[in-house]
PDB file with SEQRES, HELIX, SHEET and CRYST1 records, atoms N, CA, C and O in Angstrom:
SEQRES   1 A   74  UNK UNK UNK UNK UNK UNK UNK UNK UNK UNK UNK UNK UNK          
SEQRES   2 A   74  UNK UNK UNK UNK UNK UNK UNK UNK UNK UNK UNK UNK UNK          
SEQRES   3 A   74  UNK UNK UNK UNK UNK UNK UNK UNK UNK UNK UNK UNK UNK          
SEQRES   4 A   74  UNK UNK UNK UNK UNK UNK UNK UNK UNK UNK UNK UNK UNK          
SEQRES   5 A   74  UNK UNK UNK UNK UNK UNK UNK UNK UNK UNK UNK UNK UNK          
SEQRES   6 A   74  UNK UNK UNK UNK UNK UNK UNK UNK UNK                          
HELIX    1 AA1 UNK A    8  UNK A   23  1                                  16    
HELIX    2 AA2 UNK A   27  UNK A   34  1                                   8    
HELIX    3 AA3 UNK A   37  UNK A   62  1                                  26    
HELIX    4 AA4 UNK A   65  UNK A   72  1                                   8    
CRYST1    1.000    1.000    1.000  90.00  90.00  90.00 P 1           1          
ATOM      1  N   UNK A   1     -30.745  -1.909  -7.548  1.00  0.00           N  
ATOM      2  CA  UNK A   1     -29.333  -1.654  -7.767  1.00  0.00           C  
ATOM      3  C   UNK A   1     -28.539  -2.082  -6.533  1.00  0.00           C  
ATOM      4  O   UNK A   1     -28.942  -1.801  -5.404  1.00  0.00           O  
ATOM      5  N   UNK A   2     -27.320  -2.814  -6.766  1.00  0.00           N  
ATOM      6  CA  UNK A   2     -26.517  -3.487  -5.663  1.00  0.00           C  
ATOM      7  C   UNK A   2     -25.393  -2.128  -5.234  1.00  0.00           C  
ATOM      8  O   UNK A   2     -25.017  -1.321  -6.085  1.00  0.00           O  
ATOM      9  N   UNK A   3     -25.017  -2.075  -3.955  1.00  0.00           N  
ATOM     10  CA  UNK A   3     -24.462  -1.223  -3.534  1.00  0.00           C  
ATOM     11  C   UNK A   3     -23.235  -1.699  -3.528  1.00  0.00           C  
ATOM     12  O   UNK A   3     -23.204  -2.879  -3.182  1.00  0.00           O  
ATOM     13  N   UNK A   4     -21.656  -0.983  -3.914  1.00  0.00           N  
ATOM     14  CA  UNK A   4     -20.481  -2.038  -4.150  1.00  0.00           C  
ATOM     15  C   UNK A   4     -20.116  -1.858  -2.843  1.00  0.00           C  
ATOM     16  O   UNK A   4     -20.697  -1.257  -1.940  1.00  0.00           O  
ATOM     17  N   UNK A   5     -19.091  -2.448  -2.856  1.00  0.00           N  
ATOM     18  CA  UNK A   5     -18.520  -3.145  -1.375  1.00  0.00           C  
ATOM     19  C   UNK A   5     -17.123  -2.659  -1.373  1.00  0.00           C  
ATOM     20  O   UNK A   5     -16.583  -2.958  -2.438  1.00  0.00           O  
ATOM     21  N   UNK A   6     -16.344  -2.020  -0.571  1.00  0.00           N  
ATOM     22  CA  UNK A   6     -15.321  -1.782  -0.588  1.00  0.00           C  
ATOM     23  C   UNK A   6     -14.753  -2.460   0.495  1.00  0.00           C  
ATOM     24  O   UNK A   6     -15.300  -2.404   1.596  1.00  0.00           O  
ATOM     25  N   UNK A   7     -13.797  -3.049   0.332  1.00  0.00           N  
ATOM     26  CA  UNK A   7     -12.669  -4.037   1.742  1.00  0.00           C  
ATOM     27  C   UNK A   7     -11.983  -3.264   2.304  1.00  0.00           C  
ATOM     28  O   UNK A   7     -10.846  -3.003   1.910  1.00  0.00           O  
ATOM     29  N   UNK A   8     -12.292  -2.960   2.899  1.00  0.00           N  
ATOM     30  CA  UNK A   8     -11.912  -1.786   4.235  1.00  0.00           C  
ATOM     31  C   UNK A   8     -10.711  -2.776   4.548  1.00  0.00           C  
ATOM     32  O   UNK A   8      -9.553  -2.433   4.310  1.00  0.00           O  
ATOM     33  N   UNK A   9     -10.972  -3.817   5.002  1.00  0.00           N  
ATOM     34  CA  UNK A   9      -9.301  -4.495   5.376  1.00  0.00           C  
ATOM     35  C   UNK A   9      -8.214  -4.301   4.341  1.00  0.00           C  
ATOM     36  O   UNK A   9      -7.039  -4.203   4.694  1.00  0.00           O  
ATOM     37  N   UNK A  10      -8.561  -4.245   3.132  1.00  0.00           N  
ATOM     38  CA  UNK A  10      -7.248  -4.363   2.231  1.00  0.00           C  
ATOM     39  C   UNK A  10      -6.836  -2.688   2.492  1.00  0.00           C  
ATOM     40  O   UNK A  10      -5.657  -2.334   2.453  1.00  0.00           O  
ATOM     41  N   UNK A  11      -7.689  -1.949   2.696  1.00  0.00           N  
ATOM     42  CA  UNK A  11      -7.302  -0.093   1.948  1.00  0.00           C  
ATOM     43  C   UNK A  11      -6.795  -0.345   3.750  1.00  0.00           C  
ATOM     44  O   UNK A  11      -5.588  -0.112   3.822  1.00  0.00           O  
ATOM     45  N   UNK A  12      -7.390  -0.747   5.173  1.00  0.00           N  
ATOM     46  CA  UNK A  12      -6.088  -0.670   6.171  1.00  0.00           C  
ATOM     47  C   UNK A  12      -4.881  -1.298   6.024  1.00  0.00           C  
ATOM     48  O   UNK A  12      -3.829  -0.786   6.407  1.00  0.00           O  
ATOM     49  N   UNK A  13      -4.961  -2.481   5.446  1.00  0.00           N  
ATOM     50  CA  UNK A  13      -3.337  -3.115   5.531  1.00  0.00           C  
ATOM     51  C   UNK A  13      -2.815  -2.373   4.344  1.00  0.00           C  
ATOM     52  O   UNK A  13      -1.638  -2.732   4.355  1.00  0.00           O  
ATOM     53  N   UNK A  14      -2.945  -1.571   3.335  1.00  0.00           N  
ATOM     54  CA  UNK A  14      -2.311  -0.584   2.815  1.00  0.00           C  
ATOM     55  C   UNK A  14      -1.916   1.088   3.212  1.00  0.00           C  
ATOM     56  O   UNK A  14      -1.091   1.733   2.565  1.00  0.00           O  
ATOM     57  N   UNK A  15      -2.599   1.575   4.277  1.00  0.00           N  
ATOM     58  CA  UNK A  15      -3.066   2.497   5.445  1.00  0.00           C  
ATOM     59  C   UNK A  15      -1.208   1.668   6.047  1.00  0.00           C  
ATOM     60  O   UNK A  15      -0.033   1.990   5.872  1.00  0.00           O  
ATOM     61  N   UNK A  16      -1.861   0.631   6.706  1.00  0.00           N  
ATOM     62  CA  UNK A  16      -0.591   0.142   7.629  1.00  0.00           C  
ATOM     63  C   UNK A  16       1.384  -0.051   6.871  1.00  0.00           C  
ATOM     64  O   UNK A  16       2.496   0.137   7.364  1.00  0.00           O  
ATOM     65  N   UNK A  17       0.771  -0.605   5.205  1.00  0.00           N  
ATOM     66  CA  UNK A  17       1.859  -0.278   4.580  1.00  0.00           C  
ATOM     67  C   UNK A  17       2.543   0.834   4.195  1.00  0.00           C  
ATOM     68  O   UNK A  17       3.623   0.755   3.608  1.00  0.00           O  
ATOM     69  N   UNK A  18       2.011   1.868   4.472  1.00  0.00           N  
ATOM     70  CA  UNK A  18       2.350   3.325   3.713  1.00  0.00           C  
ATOM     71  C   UNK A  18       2.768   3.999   5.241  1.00  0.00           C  
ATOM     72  O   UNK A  18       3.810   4.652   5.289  1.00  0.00           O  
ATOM     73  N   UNK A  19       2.200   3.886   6.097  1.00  0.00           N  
ATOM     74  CA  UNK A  19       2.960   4.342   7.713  1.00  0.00           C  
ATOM     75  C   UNK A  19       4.231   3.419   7.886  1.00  0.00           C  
ATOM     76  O   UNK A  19       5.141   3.991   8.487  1.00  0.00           O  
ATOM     77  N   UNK A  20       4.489   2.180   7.515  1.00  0.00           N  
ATOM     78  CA  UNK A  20       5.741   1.559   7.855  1.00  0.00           C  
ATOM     79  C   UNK A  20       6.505   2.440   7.014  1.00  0.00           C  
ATOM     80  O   UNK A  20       7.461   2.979   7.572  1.00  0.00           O  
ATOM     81  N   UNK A  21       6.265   2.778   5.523  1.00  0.00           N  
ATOM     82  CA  UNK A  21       6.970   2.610   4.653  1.00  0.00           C  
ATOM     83  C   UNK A  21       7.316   4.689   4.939  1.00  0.00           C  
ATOM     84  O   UNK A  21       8.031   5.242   4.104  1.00  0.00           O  
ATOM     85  N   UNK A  22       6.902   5.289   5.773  1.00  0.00           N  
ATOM     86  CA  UNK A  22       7.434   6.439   6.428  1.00  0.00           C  
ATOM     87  C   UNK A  22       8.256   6.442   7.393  1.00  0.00           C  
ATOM     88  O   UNK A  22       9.123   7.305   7.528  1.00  0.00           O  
ATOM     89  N   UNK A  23       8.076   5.485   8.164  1.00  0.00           N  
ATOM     90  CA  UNK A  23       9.055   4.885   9.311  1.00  0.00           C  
ATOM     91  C   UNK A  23      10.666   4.732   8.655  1.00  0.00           C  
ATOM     92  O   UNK A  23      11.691   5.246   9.104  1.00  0.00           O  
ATOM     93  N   UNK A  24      10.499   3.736   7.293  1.00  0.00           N  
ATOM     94  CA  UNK A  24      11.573   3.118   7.470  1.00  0.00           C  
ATOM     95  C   UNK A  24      12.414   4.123   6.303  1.00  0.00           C  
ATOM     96  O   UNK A  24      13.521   3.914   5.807  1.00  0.00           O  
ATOM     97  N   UNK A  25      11.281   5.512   6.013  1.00  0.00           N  
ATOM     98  CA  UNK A  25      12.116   5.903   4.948  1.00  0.00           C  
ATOM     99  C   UNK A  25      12.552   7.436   6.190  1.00  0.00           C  
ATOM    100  O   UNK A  25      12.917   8.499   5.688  1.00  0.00           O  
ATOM    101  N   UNK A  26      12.458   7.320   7.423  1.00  0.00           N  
ATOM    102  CA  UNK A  26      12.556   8.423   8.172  1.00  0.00           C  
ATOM    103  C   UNK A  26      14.048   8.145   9.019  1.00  0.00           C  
ATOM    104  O   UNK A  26      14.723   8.891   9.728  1.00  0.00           O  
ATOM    105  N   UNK A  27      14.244   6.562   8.551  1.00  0.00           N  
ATOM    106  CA  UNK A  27      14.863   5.966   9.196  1.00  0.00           C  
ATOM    107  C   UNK A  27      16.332   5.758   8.460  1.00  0.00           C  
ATOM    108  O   UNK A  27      17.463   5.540   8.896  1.00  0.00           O  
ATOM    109  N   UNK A  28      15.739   5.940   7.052  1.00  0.00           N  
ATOM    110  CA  UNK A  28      16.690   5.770   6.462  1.00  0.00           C  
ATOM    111  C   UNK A  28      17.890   6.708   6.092  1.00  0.00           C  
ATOM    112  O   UNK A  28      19.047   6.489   5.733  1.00  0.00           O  
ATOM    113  N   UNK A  29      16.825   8.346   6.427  1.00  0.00           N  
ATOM    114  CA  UNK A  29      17.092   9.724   6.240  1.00  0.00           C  
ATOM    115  C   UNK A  29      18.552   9.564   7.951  1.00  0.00           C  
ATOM    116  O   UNK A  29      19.783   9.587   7.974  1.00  0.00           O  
ATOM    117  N   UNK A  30      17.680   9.445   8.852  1.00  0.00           N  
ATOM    118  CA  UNK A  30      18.569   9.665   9.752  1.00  0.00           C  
ATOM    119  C   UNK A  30      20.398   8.558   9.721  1.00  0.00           C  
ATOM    120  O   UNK A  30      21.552   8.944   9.908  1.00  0.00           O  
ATOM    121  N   UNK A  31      19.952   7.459   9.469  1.00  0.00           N  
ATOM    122  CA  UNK A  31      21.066   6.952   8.777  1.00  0.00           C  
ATOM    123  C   UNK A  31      21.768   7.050   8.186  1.00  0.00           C  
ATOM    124  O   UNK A  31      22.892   6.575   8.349  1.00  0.00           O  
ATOM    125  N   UNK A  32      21.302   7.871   7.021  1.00  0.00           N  
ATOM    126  CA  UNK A  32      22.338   8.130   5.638  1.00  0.00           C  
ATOM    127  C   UNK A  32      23.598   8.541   5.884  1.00  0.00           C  
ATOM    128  O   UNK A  32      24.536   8.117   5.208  1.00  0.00           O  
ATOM    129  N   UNK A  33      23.794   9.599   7.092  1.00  0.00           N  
ATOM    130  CA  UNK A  33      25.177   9.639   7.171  1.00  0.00           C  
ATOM    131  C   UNK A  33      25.799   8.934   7.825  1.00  0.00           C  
ATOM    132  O   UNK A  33      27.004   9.116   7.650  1.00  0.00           O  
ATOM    133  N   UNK A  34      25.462   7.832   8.854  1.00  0.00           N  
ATOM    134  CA  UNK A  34      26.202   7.359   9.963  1.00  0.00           C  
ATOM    135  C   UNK A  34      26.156   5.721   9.511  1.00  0.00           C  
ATOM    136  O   UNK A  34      26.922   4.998  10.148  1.00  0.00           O  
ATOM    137  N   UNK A  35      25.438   5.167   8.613  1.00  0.00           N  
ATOM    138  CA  UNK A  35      25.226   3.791   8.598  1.00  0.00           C  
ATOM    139  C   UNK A  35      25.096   4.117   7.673  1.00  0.00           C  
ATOM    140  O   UNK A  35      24.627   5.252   7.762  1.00  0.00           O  
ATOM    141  N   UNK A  36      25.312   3.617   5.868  1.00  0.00           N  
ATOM    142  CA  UNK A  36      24.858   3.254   4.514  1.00  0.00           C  
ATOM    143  C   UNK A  36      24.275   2.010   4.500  1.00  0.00           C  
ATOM    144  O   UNK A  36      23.350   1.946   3.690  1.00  0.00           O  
ATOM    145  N   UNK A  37      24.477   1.060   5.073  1.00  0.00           N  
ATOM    146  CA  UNK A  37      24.102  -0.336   5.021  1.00  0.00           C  
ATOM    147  C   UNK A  37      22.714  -0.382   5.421  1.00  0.00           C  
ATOM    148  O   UNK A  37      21.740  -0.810   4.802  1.00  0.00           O  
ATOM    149  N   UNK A  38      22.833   0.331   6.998  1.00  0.00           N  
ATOM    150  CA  UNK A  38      21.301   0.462   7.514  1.00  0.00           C  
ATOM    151  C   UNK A  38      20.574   1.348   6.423  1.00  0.00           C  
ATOM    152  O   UNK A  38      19.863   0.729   5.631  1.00  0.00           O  
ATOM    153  N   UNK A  39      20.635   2.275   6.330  1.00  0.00           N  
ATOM    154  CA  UNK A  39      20.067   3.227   5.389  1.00  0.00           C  
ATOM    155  C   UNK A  39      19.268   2.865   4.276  1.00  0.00           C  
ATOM    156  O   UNK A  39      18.082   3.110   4.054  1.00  0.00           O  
ATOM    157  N   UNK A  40      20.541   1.920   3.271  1.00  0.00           N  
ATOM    158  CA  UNK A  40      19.883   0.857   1.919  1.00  0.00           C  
ATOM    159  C   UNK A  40      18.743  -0.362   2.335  1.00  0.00           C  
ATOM    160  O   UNK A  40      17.810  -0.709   1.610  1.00  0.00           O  
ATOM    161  N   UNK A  41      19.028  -0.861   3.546  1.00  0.00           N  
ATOM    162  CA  UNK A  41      18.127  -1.756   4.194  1.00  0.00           C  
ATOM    163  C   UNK A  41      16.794  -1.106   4.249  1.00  0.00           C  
ATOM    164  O   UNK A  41      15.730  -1.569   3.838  1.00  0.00           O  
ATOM    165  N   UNK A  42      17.031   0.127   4.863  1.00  0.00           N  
ATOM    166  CA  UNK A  42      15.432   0.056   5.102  1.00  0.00           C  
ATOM    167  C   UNK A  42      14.774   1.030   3.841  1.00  0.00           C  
ATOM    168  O   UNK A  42      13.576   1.279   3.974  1.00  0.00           O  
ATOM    169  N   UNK A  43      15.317   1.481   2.883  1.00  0.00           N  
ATOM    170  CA  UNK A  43      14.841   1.517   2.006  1.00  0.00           C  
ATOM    171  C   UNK A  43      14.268   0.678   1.036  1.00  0.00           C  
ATOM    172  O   UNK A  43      13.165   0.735   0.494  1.00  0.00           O  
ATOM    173  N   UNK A  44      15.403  -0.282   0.880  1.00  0.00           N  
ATOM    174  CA  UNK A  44      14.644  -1.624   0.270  1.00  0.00           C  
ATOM    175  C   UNK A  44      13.065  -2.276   1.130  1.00  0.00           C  
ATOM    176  O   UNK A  44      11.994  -2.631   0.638  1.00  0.00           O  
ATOM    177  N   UNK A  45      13.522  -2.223   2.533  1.00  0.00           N  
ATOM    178  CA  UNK A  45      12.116  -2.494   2.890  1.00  0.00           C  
ATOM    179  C   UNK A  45      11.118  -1.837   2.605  1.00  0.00           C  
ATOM    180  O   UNK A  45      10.201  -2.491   2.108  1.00  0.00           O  
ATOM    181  N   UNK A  46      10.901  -0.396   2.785  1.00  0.00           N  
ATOM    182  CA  UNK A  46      10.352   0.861   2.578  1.00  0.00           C  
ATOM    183  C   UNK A  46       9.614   0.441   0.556  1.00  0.00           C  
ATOM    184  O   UNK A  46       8.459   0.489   0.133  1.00  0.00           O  
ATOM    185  N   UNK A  47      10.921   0.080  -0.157  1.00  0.00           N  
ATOM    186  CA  UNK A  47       9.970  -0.307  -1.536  1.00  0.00           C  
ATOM    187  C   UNK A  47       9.225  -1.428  -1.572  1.00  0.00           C  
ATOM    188  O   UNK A  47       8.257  -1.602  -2.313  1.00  0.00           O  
ATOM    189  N   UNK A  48       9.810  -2.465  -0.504  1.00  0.00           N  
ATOM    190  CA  UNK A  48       8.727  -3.734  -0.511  1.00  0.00           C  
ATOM    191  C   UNK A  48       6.888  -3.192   0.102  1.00  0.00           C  
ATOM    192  O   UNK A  48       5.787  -3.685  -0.141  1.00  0.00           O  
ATOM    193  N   UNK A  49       7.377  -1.809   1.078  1.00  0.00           N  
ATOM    194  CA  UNK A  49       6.006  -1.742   2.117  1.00  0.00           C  
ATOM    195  C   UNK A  49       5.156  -1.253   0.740  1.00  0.00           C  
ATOM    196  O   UNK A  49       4.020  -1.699   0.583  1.00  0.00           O  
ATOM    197  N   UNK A  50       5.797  -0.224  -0.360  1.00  0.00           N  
ATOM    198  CA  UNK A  50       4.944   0.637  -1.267  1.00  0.00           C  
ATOM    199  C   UNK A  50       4.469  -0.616  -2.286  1.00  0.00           C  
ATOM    200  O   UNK A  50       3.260  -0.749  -2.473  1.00  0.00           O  
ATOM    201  N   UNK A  51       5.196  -1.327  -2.796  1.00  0.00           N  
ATOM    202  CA  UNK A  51       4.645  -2.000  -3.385  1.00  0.00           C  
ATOM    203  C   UNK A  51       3.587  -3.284  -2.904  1.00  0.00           C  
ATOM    204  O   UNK A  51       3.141  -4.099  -3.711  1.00  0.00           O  
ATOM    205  N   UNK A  52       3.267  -3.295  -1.368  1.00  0.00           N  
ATOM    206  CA  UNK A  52       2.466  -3.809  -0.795  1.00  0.00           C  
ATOM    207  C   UNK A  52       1.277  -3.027  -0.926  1.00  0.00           C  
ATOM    208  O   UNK A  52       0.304  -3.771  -1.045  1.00  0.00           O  
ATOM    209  N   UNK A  53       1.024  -2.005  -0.947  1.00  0.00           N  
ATOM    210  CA  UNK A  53       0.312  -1.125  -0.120  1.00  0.00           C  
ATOM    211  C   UNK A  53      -0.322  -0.651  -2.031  1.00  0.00           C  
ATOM    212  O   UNK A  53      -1.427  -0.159  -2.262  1.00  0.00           O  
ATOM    213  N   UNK A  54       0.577  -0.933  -2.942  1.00  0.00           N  
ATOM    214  CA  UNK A  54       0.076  -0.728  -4.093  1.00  0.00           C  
ATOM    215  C   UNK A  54      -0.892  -1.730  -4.453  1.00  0.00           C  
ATOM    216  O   UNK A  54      -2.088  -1.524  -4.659  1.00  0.00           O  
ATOM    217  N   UNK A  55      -0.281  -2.839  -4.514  1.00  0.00           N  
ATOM    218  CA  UNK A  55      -1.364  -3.892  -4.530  1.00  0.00           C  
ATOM    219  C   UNK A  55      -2.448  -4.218  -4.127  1.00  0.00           C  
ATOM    220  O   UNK A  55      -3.448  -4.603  -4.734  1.00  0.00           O  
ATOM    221  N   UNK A  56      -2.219  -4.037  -2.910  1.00  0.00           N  
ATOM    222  CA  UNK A  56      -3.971  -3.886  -1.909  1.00  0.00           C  
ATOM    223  C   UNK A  56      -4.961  -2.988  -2.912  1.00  0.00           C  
ATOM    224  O   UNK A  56      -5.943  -3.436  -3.503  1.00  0.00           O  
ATOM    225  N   UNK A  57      -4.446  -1.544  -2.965  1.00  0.00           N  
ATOM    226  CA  UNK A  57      -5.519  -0.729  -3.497  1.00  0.00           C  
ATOM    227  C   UNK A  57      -5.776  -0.993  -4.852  1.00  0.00           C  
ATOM    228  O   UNK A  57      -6.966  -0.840  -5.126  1.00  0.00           O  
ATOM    229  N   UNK A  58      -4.937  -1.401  -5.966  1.00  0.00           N  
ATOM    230  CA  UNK A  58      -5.348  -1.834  -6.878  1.00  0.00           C  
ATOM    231  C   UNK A  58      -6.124  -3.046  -7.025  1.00  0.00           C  
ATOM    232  O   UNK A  58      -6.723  -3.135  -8.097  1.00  0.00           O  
ATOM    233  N   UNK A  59      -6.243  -3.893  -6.300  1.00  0.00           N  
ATOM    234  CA  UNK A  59      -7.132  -4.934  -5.817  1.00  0.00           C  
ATOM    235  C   UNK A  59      -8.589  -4.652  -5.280  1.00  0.00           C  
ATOM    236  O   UNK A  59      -9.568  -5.311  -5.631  1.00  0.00           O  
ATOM    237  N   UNK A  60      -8.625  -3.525  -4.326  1.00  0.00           N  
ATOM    238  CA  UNK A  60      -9.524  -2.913  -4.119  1.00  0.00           C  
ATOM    239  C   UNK A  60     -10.242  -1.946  -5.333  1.00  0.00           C  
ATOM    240  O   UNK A  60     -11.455  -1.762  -5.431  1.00  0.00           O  
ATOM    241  N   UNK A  61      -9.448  -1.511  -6.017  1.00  0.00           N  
ATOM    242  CA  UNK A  61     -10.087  -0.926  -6.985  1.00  0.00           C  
ATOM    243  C   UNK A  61     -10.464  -1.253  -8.456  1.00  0.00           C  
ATOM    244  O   UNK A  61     -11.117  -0.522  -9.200  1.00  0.00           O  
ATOM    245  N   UNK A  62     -10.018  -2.301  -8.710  1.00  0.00           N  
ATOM    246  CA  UNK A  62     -10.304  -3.601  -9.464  1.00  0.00           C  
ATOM    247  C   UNK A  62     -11.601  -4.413  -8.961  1.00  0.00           C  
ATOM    248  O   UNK A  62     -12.440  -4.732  -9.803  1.00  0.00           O  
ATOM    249  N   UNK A  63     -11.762  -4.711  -7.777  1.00  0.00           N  
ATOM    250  CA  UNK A  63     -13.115  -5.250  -7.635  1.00  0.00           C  
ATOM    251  C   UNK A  63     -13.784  -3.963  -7.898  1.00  0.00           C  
ATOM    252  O   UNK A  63     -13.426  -3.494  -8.978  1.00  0.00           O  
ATOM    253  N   UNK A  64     -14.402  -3.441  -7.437  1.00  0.00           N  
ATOM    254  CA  UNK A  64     -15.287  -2.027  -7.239  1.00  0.00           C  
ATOM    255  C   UNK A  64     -15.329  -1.459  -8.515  1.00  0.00           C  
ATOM    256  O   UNK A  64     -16.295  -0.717  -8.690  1.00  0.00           O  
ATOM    257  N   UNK A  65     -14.253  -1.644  -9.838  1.00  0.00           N  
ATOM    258  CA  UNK A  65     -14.797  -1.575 -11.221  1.00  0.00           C  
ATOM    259  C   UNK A  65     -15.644  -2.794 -11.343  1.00  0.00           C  
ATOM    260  O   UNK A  65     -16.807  -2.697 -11.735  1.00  0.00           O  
ATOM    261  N   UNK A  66     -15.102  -3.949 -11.021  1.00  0.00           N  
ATOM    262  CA  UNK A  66     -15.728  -5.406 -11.821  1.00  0.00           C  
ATOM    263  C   UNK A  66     -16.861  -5.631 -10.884  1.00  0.00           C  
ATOM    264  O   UNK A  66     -17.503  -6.636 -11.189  1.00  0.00           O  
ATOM    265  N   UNK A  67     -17.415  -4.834  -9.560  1.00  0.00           N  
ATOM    266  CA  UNK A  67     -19.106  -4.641  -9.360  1.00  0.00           C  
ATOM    267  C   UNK A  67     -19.666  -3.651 -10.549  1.00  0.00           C  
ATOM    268  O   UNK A  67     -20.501  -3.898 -11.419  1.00  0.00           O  
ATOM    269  N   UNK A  68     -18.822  -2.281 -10.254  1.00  0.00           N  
ATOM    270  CA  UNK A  68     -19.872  -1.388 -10.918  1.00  0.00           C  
ATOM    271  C   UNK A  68     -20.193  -1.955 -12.541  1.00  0.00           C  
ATOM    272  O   UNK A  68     -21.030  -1.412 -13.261  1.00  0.00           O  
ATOM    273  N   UNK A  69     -19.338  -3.184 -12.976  1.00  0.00           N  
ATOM    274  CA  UNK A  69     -19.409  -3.722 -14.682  1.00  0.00           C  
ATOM    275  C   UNK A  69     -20.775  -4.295 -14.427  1.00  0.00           C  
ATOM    276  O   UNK A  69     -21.814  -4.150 -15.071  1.00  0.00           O  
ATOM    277  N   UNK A  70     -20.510  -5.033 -13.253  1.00  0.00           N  
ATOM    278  CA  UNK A  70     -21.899  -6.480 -13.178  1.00  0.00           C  
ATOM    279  C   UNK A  70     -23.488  -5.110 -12.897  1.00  0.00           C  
ATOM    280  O   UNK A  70     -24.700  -5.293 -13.019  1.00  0.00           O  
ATOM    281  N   UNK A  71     -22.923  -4.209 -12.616  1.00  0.00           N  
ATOM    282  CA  UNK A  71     -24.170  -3.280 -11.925  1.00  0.00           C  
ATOM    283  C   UNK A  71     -24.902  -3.054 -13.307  1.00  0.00           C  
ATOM    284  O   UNK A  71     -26.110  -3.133 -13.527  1.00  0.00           O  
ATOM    285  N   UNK A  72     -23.697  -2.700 -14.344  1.00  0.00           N  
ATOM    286  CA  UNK A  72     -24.032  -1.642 -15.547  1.00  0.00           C  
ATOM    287  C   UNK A  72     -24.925  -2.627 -16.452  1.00  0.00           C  
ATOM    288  O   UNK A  72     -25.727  -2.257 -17.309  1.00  0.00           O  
ATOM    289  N   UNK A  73     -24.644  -3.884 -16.111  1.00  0.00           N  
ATOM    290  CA  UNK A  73     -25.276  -4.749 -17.099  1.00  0.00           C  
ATOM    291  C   UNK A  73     -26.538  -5.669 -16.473  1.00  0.00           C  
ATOM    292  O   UNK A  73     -27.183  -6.633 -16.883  1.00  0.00           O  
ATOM    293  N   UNK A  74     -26.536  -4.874 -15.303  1.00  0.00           N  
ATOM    294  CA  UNK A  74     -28.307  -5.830 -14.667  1.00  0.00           C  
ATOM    295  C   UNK A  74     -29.404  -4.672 -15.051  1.00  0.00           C  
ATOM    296  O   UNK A  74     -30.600  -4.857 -14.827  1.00  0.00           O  
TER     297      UNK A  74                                                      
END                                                                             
């Protein structure tokens, strides 16, 4: 039986997307009253970091079904 493989690089650069995406939503909190512009900015970034950070792991967890498929059928 093959042991699956998990990409530790993709689940950190999603690790790394989900800490930006606290940054810029901590950032956005302190803004809200003094800047709106800044505020919407880094929220929009903040949805680009989640939907980064979504992808990775669904990628990661998409392979690691499509081993355990190839496992189920050796």
């Amino acid at each position: 039986m093959t042991q699956q493989q998990i990409d530790v690089n993709q689940l950190n650069q999603a690790k790394a997307n989900v800490t930006l995406t606290q940054e810029l939503l901590t950032q956005a909190i302190e803004k809200s009253a003094s800047d709106q512009t800044m505020a919407q900015e880094a929220i929009k970034q903040a949805t680009a970091e989640i939907a980064s950070a979504q992808t990775a792991v669904s990628q990661v967890q998409s392979a690691l079904l499509t081993q355990q498929q190839q496992q189920d059928y050796e």
